[in-house]
Structure formats: structure tokens, C-alpha cells
C-alpha positions, 0 to 999 in steps of 0.5 A: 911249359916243361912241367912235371917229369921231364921224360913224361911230359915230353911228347905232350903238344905243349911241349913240341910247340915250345921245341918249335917255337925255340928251334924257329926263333933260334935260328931266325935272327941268324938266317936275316943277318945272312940274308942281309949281309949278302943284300947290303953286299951286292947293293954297295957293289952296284953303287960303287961300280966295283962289279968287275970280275977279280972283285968278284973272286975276292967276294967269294973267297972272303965269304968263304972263308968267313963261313969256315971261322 
């Protein structure tokens, strides 16, 4: 895709769409890991019965201390 003289042939549309397609593949597998963290979460939560508040709060202050790492 990058072909030639980097700086000349950076604003060609071939090489946007490659910029895209990277950017959107990138951060895609991130985003459904996330996604599916936090839906395998709440369901094992309903299934065990442990949806009580002080669960909960051990919920939250460990998802948040996972995003700090």
C-alpha cells in the first residue's frame, strides 16, 4: 500500500483506507474482549445468585483497578 515516497503518497486514498482498516482492526479485538469481559461478568453473577450490593462494590473497585494496570 505505502509505495514510492512515504511523504508523497500519504494522502493518496489507498493509503487513508489502509490508515482506517488498521486503526478499526486494531482496536476491534480490544473492544469485543471488553465487551465480552463485562457480559460473562453480569451473567455468572445472575446464575450464582451473588447479586447483592457489597459484590457489587467488589465488582466495580476491581474493574477499576484492572483499567489503571
Amino acid at each position: 500500500m505505502f509505495y514510492g515516497d512515504f511523504v508523497s503518497n500519504f494522502f493518496s486514498l489507498d493509503s487513508i483506507l489502509f490508515a482506517l482498516f488498521d486503526i478499526l482492526t486494531l482496536f476491534q479485538g480490544r473492544l469485543f474482549t471488553l465487551s465480552e469481559f463485562f457480559r460473562l461478568e453480569y451473567q455468572n453473577r445472575i446464575v450464582l445468585g451473588e447479586w447483592k450490593k457489597v459484590h457489587w462494590l467488589e465488582w466495580k473497585v476491581s474493574i477499576g483497578l484492572s483499567t489503571i494496570n
